[in-house]
C-alpha positions in Angstrom: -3.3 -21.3 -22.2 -5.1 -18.1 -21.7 -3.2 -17.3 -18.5 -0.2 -18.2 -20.2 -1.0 -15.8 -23.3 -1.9 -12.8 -20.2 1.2 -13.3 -18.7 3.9 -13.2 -21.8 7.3 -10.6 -21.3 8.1 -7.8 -23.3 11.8 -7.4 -24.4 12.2 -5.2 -21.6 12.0 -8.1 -19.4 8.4 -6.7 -17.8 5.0 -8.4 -18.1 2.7 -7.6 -20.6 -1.1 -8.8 -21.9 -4.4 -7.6 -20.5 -4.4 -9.9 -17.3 -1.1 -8.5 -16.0 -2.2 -4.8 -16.7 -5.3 -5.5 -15.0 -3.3 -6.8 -12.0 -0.8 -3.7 -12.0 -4.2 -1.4 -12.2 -5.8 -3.2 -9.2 -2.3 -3.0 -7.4 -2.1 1.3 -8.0 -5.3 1.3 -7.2 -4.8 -0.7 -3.8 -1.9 1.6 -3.4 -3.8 5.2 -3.3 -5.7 3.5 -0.2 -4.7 4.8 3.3 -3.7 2.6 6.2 -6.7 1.3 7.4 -6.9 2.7 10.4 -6.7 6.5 8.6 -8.8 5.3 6.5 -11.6 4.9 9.1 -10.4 8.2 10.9 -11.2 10.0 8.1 -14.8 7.9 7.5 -15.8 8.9 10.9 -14.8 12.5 10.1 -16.7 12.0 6.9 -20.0 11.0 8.6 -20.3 13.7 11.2 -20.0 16.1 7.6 -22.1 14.1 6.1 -24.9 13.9 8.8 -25.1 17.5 9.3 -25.2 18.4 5.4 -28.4 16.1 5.4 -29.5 16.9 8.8 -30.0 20.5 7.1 -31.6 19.1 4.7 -34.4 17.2 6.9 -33.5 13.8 4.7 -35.9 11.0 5.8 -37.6 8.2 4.8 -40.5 6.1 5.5 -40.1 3.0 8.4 -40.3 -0.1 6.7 -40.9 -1.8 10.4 -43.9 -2.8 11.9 -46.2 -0.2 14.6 -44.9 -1.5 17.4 -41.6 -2.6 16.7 -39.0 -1.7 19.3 -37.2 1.8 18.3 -39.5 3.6 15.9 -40.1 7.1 16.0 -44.2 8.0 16.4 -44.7 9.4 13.5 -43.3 6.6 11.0 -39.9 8.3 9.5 -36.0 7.7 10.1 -34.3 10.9 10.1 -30.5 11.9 9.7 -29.4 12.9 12.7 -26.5 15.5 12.8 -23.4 15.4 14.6 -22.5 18.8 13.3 -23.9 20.6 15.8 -23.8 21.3 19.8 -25.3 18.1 20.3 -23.8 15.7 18.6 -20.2 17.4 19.4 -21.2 16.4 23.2 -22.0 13.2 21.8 -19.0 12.4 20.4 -16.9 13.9 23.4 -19.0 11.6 25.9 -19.2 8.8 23.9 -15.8 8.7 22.6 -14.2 5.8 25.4 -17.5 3.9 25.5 -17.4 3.6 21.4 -14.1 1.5 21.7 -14.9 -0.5 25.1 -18.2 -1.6 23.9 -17.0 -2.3 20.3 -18.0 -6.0 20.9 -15.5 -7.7 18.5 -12.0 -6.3 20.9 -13.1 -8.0 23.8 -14.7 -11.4 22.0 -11.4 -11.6 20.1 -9.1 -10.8 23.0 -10.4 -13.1 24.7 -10.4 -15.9 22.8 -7.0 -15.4 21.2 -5.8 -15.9 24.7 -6.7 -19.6 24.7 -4.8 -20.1 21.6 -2.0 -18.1 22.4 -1.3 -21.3 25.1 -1.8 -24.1 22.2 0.4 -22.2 20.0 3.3 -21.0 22.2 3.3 -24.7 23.9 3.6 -26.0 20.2 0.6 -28.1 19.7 -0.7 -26.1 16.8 2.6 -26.6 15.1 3.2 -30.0 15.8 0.2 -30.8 14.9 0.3 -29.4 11.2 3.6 -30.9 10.5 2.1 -34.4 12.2 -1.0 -34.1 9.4 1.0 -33.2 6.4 4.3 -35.4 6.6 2.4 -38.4 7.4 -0.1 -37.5 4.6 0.6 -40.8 1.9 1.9 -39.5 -1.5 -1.3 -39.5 -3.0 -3.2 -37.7 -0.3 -0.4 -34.8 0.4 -2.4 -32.3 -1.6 -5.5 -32.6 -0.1 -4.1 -32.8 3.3 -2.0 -29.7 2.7 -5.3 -27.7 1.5 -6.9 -29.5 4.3 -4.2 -28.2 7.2 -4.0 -25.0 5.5 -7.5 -24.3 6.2 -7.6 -25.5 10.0 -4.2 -23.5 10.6 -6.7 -20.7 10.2 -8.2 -20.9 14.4 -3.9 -19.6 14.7 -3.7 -17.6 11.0 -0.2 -16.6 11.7 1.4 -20.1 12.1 -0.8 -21.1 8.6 1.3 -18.5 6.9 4.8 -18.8 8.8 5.0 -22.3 9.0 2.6 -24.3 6.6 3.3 -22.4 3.4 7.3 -22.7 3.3 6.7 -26.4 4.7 4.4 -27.6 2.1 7.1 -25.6 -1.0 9.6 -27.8 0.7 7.5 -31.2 0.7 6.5 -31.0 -2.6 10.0 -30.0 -3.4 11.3 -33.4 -1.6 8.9 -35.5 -3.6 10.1 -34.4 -6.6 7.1 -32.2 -7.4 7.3 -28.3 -8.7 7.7 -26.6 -4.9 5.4 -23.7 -6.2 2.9 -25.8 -6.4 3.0 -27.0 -2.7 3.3 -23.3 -1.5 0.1 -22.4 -4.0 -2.3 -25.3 -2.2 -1.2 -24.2 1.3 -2.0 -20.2 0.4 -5.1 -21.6 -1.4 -6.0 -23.3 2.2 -4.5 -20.8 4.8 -5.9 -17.5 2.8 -8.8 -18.8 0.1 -10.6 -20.8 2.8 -10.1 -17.9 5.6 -13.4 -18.4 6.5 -14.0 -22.2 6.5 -12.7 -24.2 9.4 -13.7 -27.2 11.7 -13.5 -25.0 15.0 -14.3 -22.0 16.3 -11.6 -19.5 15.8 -10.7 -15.4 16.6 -12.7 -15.0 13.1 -15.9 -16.0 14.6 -16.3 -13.5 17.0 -15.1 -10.9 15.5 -16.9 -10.9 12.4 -20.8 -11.8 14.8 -19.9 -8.8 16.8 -20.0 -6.9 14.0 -22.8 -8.3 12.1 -25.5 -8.0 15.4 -25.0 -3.7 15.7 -25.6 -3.4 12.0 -28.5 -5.5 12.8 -29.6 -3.5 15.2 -30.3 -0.8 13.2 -33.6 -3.0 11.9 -34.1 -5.0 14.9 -32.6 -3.6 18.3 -33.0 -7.0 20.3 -31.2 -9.1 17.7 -28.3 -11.7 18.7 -25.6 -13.1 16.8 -23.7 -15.0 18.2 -20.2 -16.8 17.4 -21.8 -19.9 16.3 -23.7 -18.6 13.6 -22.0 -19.8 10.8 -20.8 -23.0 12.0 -22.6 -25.7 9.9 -21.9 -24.3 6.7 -18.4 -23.3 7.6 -17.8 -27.3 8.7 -18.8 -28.0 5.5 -17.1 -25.5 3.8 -13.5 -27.0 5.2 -14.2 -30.2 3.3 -15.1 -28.8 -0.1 -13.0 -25.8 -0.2 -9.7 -28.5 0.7 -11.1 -30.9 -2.1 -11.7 -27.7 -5.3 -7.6 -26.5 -3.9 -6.4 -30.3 -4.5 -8.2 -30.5 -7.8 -6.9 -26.9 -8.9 -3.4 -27.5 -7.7 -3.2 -30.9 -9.5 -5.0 -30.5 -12.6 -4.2 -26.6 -13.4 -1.3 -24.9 -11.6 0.8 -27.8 -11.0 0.7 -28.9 -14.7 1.2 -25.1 -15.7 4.5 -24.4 -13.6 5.9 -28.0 -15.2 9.0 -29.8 -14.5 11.2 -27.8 -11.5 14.5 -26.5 -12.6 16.5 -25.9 -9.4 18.4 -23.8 -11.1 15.9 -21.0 -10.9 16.7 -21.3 -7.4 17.8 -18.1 -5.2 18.9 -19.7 -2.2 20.6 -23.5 -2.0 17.9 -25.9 -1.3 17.9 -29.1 0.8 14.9 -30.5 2.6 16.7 -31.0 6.5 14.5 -28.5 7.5 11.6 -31.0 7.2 11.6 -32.9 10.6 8.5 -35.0 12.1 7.3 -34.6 15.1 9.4 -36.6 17.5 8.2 -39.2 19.5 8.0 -37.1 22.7 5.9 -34.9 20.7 3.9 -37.4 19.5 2.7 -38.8 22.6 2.5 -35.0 24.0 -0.3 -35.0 21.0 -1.9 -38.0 22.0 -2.1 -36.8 25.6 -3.5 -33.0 24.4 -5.8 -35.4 22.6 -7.4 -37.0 25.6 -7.2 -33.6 27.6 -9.4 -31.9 24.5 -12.0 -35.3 24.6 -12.3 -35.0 28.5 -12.8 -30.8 27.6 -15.5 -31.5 25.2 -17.2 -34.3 27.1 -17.6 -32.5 29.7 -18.7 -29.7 27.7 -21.4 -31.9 26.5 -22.8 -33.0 29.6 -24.2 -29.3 30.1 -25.9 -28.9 27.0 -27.0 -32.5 25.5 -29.1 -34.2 28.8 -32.4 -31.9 28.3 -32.1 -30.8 31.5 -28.3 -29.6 30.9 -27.5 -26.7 33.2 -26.1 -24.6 30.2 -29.3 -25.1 27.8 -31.8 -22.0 28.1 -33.2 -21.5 31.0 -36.8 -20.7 29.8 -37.0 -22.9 26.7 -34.9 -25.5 27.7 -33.5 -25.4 23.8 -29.4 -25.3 22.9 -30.4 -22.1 20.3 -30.1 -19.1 22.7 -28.5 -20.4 25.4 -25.9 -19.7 27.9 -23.6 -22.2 26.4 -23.7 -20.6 22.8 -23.9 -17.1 24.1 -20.5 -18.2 25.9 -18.9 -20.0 22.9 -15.8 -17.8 23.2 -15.3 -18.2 27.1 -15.5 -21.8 26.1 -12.9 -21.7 23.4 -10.3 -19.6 25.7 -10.7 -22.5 27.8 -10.4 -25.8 25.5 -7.6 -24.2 23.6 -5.9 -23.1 27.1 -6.3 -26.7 28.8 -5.2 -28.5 25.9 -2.2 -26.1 24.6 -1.2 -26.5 28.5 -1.2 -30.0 28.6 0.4 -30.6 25.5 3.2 -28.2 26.8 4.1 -30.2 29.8 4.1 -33.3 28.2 6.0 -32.1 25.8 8.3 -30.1 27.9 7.8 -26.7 25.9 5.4 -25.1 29.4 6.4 -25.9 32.9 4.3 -23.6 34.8 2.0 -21.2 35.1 4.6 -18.3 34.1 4.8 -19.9 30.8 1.4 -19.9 30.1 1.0 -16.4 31.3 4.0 -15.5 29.3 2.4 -17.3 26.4 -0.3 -14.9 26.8 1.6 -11.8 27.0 3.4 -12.4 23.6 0.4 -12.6 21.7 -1.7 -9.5 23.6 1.9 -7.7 22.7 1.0 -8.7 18.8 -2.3 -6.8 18.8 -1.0 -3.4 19.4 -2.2 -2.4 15.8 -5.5 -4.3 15.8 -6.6 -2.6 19.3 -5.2 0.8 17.5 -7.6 0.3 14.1 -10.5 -1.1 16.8 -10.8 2.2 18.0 -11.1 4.2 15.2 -13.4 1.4 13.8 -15.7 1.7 16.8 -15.9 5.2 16.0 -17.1 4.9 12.7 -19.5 2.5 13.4 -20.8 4.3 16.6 -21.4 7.2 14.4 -23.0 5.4 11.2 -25.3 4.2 14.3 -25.7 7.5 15.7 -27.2 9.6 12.5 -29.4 6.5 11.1 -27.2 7.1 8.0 -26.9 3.0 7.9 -30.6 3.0 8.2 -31.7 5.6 5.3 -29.3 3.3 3.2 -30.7 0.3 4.0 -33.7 1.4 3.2 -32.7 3.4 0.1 -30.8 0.2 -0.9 -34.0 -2.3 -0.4 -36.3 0.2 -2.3 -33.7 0.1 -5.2 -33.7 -4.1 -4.9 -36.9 -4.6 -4.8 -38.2 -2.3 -8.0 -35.0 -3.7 -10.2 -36.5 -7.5 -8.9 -33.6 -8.3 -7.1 -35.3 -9.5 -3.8 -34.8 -13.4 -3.9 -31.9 -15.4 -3.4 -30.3 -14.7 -6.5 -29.0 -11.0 -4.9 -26.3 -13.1 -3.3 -24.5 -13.3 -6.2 -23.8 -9.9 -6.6 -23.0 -9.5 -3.3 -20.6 -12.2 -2.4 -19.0 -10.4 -5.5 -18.8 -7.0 -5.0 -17.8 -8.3 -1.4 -15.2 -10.1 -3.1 -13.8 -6.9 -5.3 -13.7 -4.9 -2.2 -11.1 -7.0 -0.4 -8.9 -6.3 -3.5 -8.2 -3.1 -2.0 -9.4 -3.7 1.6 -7.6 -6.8 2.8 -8.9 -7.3 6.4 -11.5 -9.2 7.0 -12.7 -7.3 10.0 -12.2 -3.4 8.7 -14.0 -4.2 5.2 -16.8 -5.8 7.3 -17.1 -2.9 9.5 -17.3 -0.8 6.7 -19.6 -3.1 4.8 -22.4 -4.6 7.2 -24.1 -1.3 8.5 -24.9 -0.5 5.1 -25.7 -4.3 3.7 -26.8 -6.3 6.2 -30.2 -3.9 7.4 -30.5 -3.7 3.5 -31.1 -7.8 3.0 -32.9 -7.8 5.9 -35.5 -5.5 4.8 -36.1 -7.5 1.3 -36.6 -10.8 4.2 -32.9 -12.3 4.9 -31.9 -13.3 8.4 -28.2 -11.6 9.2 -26.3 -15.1 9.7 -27.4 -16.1 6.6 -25.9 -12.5 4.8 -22.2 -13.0 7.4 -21.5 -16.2 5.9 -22.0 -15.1 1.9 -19.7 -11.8 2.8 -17.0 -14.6 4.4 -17.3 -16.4 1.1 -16.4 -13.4 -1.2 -14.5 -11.8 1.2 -12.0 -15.3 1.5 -11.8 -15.8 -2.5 -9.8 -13.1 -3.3 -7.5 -13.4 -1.0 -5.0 -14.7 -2.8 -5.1 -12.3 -5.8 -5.0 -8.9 -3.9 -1.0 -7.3 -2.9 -2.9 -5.8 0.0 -3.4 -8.9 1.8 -1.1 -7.8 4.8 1.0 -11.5 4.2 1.3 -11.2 0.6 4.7 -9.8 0.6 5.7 -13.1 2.6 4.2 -15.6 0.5 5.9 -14.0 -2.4 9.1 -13.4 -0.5 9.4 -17.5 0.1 8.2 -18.0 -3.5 11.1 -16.2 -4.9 13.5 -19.1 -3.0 12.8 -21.6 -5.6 12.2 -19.3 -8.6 14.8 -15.8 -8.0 13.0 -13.6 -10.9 9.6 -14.4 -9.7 7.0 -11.2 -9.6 3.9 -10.1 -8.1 2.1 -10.7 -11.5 3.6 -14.5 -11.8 2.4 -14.9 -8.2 -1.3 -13.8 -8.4 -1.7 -15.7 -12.2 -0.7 -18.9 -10.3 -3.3 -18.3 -8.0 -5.9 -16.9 -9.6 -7.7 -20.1 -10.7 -7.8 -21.0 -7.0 -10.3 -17.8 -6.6 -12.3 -18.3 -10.0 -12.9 -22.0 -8.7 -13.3 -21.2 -5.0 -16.3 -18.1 -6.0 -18.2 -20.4 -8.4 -18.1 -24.0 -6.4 -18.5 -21.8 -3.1 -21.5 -19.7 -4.1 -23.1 -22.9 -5.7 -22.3 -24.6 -2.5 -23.8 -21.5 -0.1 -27.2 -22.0 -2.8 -27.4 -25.6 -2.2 -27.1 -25.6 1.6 -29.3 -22.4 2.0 -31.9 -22.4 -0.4 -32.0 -25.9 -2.2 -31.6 -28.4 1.0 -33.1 -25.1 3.5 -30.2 -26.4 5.9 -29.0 -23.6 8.5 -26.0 -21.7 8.3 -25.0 -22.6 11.9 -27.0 -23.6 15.7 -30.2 -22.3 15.6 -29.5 -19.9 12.8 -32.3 -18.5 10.7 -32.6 -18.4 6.7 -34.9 -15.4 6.4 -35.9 -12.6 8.8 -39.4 -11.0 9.2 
């Protein structure tokens, strides 16, 4: 009822109540922001002014790190260092290429996106999906549509593109409000970003972010892909069962009975087709080639003497297999997306992998763009120990307002989480984020997997509230098919219990598994640093 009262019309045909003009403020607000990658132009510009303004000043502050800890200056202080000067001009000039080849997320993510770009192209990702959801019983379809939404994540695009309008039309087909199917597949492919069964382009891109930010407190620190793994696994299961419950038992019984009236476009459900049977038993072969991939994948790291365990120790945690997690997903996606192709008759050769390849490196034109300006940023942030002071500043400012224990996850899975309203990537909110927050919570004692995977809870639930959410304008372009004078405001109502919901029974969940059962975040992952 109250999101019914927020979202009443005027005579003028335009939403009124509190809850709309809250949404329309967050939307102008969204709006004033730049492109991203101007944005982080301008922040780089910003912190060479910055640094040499305090550099003048001789700002400092005390090391929190130990004597003999690798990186600290003699005589105990981190200083600003300026840019604005001779020297750090030569910097920048020199160090200008180097700041966007080394920037570790492009090449991890690359990489790794090339393996999928096979399974996806070939059709196994697709088939897939549509083999999970149509065969999904009538009393299962809205878990298993939450459910596929969230594993569509390892290829986002084809959660969005293909899921969402297939899930409107199922529901639509079983005689249920097609809204409704569209909201639980948005809920799964956007509000559970983060979760998933597998490894995917996220992983890798948000660890290669996280380890230079930690850095800044401990220069030998690794973070690897894996990191967040455990909790994520579990994450898929309760995220998929808190959308079915919020699309049954809130939005489906708010949107009612469907009038297809309201309809923009003449509906039918044709478009719904199973997988055939050739591409049933392609799946079923892919399935074997994926089990013989992962077998022999295990045979290096679960004998104790497994050639990709660590050399020294012997142990899985910092070894060569998960330090080459993404080589090894390039490769199981690439053998299996292959296989599937010829069996299904979709890839014949090798051309069609490598132009399978080619499509998707030709989608990333804008991501390599806002990569570098990113590494630029982040280079300089590195550069003047700005990060540093912060985290330090910051830490001070926890610890003398008590805010030092677990409970300081609350408030920042939530401010992470009012941030993507206006910053909707995942990787260029992080990149602004973690150089600031994740020495910060390291210095009051917490290890940086541990802070990555409460940022990829806040920054997933509102996901499905904010306009800038670079697919929002298709999810509410396919809404508008089964209701013509739906609005932006209509939209993010319908899914806004989906992120109240997801931020409460996810943050209780991260508490549990963190600091009630002391379970790790992912392989070898540690729950408090120092």
């Amino acid at each position: 009822m109250l999101i019914e009262d927020t979202n009443k019309e005027s005579k003028d045909g335009q939403n009124t109540g509190w809850f709309n003009r809250f949404l329309a403020t967050v939307e102008w607000l969204g709006n004033l922001l730049p492109h991203p990658i101007t944005l982080f132009a301008g922040l780089a510009a910003f912190i060479v002014l910055l640094s040499g303004i305090l550099g003048y000043f001789d700002i400092a502050v005390a090391d929190p790190r130990p004597l003999d800890a690798k990186g600290r200056d003699p005589d105990g202080m981190i200083e600003v260092i300026s840019l604005l000067n001779a020297e750090g001009l030569q910097r920048i000039v020199t160090g200008l290429v180097t700041n966007f080849t080394g920037f570790a997320p492009l090449g991890t993510v690359l990489v790794a996106l090339l393996g999928v770009a096979v399974a996806e192209h070939s059709g196994l990702l697709a088939t897939a999906m549509r083999a999970m959801v149509l065969n999904a019983s009538k009393r299962m379809v809205t878990v298993t549509i939450v459910f596929a939404g969230i594993v569509s994540n390892t290829a986002a695009e084809l959660g969005y593109v293909v899921l969402i309008p297939l899930a409107a039309m199922i529901f639509h087909s079983l005689g249920r409000h097609p809204l409704a199917g569209l909201a639980a597949a948005f809920a799964g492919v956007s509000g559970g970003y983060s979760a998933n069964l597998l490894l995917g382009t996220v992983d890798p891109l948000l660890a290669g972010i996280t380890e230079p930010a930690a850095h800044m407190i401990d220069p030998d620190y690794v973070v690897g892909p894996e990191v967040n793994w455990y909790f994520m696994v579990v994450s898929t299961f309760v995220v998929a069962a808190m959308g079915a419950f919020v699309t049954e038992k809130i939005v489906e019984p708010r949107l009612g009975t469907y009038d297809p009236s309201e309809a923009s476009v003449e509906l039918d459900t044709r478009e719904m087709v199973p997988p055939s049977a050739r591409e049933i038993k392609a799946l079923k072969i892919a399935g074997i080639a994926f089990a013989t991939v992962c077998l022999l994948l295990a045979a290096t790291v679960v004998p104790e003497n497994g050639i990709l365990r660590h050399p020294e120790t012997g142990a899985v945690a910092g070894s060569p297999f998960l330090k080459g997690i993404v080589a090894f997903i390039f490769v199981t996606f690439g053998i299996t997306g292959f296989v599937y192709g010829r069996a299904a008759g979709t890839m014949r050769n090798d051309r069609d992998v490598i132009n399978a390849m080619s499509k998707s490196m030709g989608t990333m034109g804008l991501y390599i763009t806002l990569v570098f300006f990113a590494a630029q940023f982040v280079a300089f942030f590195k550069w003047t120990n700005l990060g540093t002071v912060l985290a330090v500043k910051g830490a001070s400012l926890l610890q003398t307002l008590g805010l030092d224990g677990p409970e300081v996850f609350v408030f920042f899975i939530i401010m992470c989480g009012v941030v993507n309203l206006s910053l909707g990537s995942a990787s260029a909110q992080w990149a602004v984020t973690a150089p600031i927050f994740v020495p910060m919570l390291m210095l009051i004692g917490f290890a940086p997997e541990v802070i990555q995977a409460a940022y990829r809870i806040g920054d997933s639930v509102t996901n499905l509230i904010t306009p800038m959410m670079s697919y929002f304008g298709l999810i509410l372009a396919i809404a508008s098919r089964y209701k013509k004078d739906l609005g932006i405001g209509t939209l993010i109502a319908t899914m806004l219990p989906y992120s109240i919901v997801f931020l409460f029974g996810w943050t209780i969940l991260f508490y549990v598994w963190v600091f009630l059962l002391g379970l790790p975040v992912g392989p070898g992952s540690a729950t408090y640093y120092g």
